[in-house]
N, C-alpha and C positions, 0 to 999 in steps of 0.2 A: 767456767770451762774446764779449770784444772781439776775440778771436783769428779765432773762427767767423766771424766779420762780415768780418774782414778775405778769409779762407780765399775765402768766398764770392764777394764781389765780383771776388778776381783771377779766379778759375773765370768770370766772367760776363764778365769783359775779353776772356778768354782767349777765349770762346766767341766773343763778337764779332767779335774779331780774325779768329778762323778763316773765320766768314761772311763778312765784308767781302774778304776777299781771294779766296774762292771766287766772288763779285758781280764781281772786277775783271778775275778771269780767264776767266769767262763771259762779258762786257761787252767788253770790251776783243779778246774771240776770241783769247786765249793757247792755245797749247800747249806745257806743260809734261812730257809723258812723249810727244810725238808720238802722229799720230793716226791714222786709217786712211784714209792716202792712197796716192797714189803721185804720184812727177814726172815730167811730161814737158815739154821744151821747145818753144818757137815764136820764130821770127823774124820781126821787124817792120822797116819802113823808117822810121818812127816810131811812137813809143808816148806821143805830146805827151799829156801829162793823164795817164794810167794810173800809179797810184802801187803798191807793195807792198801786201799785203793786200786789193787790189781784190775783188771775188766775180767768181768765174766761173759761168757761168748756160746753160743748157740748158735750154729752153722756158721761161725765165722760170724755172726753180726752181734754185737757189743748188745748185749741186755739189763747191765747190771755193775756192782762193782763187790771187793770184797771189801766188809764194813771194819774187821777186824779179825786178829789172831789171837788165841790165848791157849794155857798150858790148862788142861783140864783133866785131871787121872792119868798122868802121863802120857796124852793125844791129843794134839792140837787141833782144840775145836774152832773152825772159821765160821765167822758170823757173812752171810751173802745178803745183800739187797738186790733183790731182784727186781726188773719194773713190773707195776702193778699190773699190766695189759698182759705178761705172759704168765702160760700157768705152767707150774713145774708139777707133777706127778709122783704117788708115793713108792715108785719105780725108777725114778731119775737115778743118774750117773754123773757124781761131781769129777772132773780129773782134773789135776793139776799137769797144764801142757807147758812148752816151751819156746817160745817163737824162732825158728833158726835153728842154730849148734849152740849158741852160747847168749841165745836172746834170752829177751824178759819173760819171764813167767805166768802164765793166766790160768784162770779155772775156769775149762770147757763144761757145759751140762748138756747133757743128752737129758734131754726133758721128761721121757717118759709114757706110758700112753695109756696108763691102766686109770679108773673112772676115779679113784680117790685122787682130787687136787690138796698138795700140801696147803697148810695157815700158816700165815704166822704163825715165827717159834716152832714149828716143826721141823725135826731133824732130816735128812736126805741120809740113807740107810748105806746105801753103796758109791764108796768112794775108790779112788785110784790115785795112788802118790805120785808125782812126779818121781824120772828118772836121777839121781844124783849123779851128774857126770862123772865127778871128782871121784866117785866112788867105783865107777866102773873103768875108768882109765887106771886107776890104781889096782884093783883087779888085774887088768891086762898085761899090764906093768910087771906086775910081781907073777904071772901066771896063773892065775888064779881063776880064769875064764871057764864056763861048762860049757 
């Protein structure tokens, strides 16, 4: 009997366990066997705020995430995963937006609508930096407004 008891409760641990970790990678927006995206690159003159994992957004609806930031020629090249079901265009518009005054960061794409659809590894041509606040109230600040 005290065996059964035991048997059980590891079976219930165990079940936990499996849920709780399926919650973290849900939660957390892990992929573990890769997902159905594909990448494409964009270049910025900055990407001040824009962190990895950001969402990328087309009309307001989450399509993607950003894969990664790196220093490339002195322009920080962002790598996007975009899902595979949308197609972005060799006329898209990556912009680094802002949620709020002082929210989180995303990169808006205006998709595009000319007949060439970007591949993989394909770059997105015209980009748009976010605003740096910090830098425009300092501006204001010192006078320095046009």
């Amino acid at each position: 009997m005290e065996r059964r008891l035991e048997f059980s409760v590891g079976v219930f641990v165990l079940i936990g366990l499996v849920c709780l970790s399926y919650l973290a990678v849900q939660l957390g927006k892990l992929e573990l066997v890769g997902g159905d995206y594909y990448e494409v690159q964009a270049e910025f003159s900055s990407t001040s705020g824009l962190k990895s994992g950001a969402p990328i957004e087309i009309a307001g609806v989450q399509v993607g995430r950003v894969r990664g930031i790196k220093l490339q020629d002195y322009h920080a090249s962002v790598t996007l995963a975009v899902d595979e079901g949308v197609k972005v265009y060799s006329d898209a518009i990556a912009s680094i937006k802002t949620r709020g005054i002082i929210g989180e960061k995303f990169m808006e794409l205006s998709p595009g609508g000319s007949g060439e659809v970007l591949k993989p590894g394909d770059t997105i041509q015209d980009t748009e930096a976010g605003i740096d606040l910090e830098q425009v109230i300092g501006q204001f600040i010192h006078g320095n407004v046009e």
